[in-house]
N, C-alpha and C positions, 0 to 999 in steps of 0.2 A: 233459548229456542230460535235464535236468528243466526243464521248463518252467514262469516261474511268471504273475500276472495285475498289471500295475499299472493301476490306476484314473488316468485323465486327468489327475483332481486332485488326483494323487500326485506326478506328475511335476517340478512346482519349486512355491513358496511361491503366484505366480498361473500360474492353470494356463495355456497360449499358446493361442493357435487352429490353429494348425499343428504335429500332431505327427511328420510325418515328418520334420524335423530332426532327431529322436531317431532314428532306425534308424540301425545298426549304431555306433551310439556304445556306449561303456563305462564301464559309473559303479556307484557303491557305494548297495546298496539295504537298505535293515530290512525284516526279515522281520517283517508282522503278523498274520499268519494261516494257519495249514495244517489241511488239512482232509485227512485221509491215505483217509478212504473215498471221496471223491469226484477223488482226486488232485488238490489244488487248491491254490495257494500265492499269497497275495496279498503285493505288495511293496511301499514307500514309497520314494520320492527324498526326498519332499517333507521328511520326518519327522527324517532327517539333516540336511538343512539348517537346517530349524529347530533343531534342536538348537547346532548350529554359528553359528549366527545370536545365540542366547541368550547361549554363552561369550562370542563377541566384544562383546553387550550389554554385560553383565554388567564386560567387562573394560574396557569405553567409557567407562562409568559413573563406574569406578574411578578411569579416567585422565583424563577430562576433567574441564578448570574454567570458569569463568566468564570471561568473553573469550578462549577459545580461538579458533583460526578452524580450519576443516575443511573438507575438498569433502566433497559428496554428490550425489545424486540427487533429481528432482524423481518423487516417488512417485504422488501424487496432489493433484486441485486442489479446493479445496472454494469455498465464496464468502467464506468466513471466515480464507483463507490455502490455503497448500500445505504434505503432509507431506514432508520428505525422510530417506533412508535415509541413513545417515551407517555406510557399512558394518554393520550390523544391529543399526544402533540406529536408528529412527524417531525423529525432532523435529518440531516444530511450527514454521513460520514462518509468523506472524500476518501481516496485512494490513498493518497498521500499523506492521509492523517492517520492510516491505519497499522501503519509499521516502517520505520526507523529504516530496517533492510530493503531492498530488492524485492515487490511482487508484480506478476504480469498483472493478474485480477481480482478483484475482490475476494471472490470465493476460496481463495486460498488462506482467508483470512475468518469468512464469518460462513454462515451457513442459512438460510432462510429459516424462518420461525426462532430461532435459536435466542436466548436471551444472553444479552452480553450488559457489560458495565463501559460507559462510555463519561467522556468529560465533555461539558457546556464549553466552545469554546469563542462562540462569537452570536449574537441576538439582533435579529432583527424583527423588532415589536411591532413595527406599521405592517411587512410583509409577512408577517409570522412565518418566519425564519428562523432554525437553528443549527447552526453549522458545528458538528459534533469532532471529538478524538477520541483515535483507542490507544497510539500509540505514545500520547500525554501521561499516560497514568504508567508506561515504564520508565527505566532509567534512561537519558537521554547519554546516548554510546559518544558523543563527540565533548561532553563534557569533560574536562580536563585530558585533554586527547593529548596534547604536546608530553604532557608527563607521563605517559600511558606509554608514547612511542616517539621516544626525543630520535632527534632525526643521527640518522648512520645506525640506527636498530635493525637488526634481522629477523623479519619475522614471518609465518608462514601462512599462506592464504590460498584462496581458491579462485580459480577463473571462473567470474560469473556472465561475463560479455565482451564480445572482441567486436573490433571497431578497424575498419582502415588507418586511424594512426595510434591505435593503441591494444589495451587490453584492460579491463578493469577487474581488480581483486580483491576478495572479499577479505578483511584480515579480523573481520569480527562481524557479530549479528546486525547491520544499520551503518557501518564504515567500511566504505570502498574507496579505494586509492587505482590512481592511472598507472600504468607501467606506461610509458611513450615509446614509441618504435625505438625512437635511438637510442633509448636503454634497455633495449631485448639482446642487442649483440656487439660485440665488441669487432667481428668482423663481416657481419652480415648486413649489407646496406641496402635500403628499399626495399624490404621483402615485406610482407603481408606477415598478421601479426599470427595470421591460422598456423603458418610454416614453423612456426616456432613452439606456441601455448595451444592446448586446446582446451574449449567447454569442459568447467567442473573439474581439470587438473589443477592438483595440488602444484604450489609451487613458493617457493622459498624465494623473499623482496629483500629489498634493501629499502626505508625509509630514506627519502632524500629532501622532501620538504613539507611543511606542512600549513596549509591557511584556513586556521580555524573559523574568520570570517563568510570564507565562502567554501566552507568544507567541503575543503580539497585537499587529497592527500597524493606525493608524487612518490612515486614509487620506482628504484630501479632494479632488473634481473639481471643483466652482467654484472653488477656491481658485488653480486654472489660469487663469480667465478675468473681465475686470474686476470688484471689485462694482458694479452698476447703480447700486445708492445712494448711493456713492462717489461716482463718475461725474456724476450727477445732482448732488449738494449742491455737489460744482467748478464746475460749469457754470452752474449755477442759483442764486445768493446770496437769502436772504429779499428778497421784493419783487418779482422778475423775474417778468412775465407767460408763462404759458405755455400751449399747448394741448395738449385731451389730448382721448382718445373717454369716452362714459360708459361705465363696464363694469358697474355696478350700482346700482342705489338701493337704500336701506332706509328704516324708518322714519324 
């Protein structure tokens, strides 16, 4: 027969936009406030939960290690990564722990709300910290990479981004290789690498080095197509007359 007041954003840890879900439901509330001259009694959902939220921290903490795997929930997205709740324990999954390939942002990877399986990959217990992977639980693409693509292989890939001294190529899901200006052309010198490749075109490498240390793969595109001067010095022996246009004087 007492009536008491809970505030919106009392009712769960984010407060919803629609509260009549809540009517006639039945849940256990903290009492924070009474005020007996004005008959007034304020109550928390929220305050319970958190509290029950912290034990299972607390006990998360305790129990998890380093390559664990867990599901969780995708909490929030940031540009720097998504948080997920791992039953009431929040972790961090970094950008860069999220996939092996190429992505601009998160969201190309996780979805808000959305439950995913991620890996324990680093605990910090004082600052209850957990810095999470998703891309731990695939095949790691530069694992035995040299045998995969011993160098002078030909293989085909994609322009995923151009650069003033290069072009970088996708030649798999997670391994990109440089093509370097001076292996675009065999007689195109200084040009910009737009002039030659563009965005998302297919194109056919030559494998020229590879350092698995700092996965790095060198790539070159003439090495696809004859050398000219090759060509020319076959055809051409000291002696043989030949014509050509002027293309410049100098002094």
């Amino acid at each position: 027969g007492v009536d008491s007041f809970m505030p919106a954003s009392q009712i769960d840890v984010q407060p919803p936009k629609n509260l009549d879900q809540y009517v006639g439901q039945t849940y256990d509330f903290k009492v924070i406030k009474i005020n007996l001259d004005r008959k007034n009694i304020v109550v928390s959902r929220r305050e319970l939960i958190e509290e029950q939220r912290m034990e299972k921290r607390r006990a998360l903490l305790d129990e998890v290690k380093p390559g664990d795997t867990r599901r969780g929930q995708v909490k929030n997205i940031t540009d720097y990564g998504a948080f997920v709740d791992l039953d009431g324990l929040d972790g961090l999954l970094h950008i860069t722990d999220m996939s092996w390939g190429r992505i601009n942002h998160p969201s190309e990877m996780v979805k808000q709300g959305e439950e995913i399986e991620v890996m324990i990959i680093e605990i910090d217990r004082e600052r209850e910290r957990v810095s999470l992977g998703l891309k731990q639980l695939a095949n790691n693409p530069w694992e035995k990479i040299e045998e995969k693509y011993p160098v002078g292989t030909t293989v085909n890939g994609k322009v995923v981004n151009l650069v003033p001294y290069g072009a970088f190529i996708e030649i798999e899901e997670g391994v990109e290789g440089l093509v370097h200006v001076s292996e675009m052309s065999w007689t195109k010198k200084n040009v910009h690498p737009g002039k030659i490749v563009s965005t998302s075109q297919e194109v056919e490498v030559v494998v020229l080095e590879i350092d698995t240390a700092k996965r790095r793969v060198s790539l070159g595109l003439k090495q696809t197509q004859g050398n000219p001067w090759e060509n020319f010095a076959a055809g051409n022996p000291p002696g043989t007359i030949v014509e050509g246009e002027v293309k410049n004087i100098t002094e």
